[in-house]
N, C-alpha and C positions, 0 to 999 in steps of 0.2 A: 927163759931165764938161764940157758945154760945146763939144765939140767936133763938132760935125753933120757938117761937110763932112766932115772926115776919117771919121767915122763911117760914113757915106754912100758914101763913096768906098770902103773898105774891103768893105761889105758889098758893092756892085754887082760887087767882083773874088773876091766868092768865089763868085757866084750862079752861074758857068758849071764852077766847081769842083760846087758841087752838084750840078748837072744830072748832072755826068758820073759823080758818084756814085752817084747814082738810089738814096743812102739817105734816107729816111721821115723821119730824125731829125736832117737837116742842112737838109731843107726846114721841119721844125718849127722848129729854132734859126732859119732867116730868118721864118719867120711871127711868132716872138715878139719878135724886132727890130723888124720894122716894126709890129708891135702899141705897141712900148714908145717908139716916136716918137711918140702922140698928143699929147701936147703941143705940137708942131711942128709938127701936123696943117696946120696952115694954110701953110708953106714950101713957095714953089715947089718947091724941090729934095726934101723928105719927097715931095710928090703927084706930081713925075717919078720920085721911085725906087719908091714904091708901084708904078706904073703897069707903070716898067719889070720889078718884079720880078713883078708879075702877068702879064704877057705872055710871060717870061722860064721860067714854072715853066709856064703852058700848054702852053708849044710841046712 
C-alpha cells in the first residue's frame, strides 16, 4: 500500500518475536515478506532489512 517504512519497521519488530517462537511458519511469513519487497529491491532500507533479517534468523 505504499507504505515501506512503516512496513519495514513493523516486520523488523516482530523478527525477535519469531525467534522466540522458533515456529517454521512465522519464519516462512517473514520469508515471503521480504520476498514480496522485490520491487523495492533496490531501497537502502529493503537491502538493510534483508540483511538484518538474515543475520537475525542465522543467529
Amino acid at each position: 500500500m505504499g507504505e515501506l517504512k512503516q512496513a519495514l519497521d513493523s516486520a523488523r519488530a516482530a523478527i525477535p518475536m519469531t525467534k522466540a517462537l522458533s515456529s517454521a511458519r512465522s519464519v516462512e511469513r517473514l520469508g515471503d515478506f521480504a520476498g514480496q519487497l522485490e520491487p523495492y529491491g533496490t531501497s537502502m532500507m529493503v537491502q538493510e532489512f534483508r540483511d538484518h533479517l538474515n543475520r537475525e534468523l542465522a543467529a
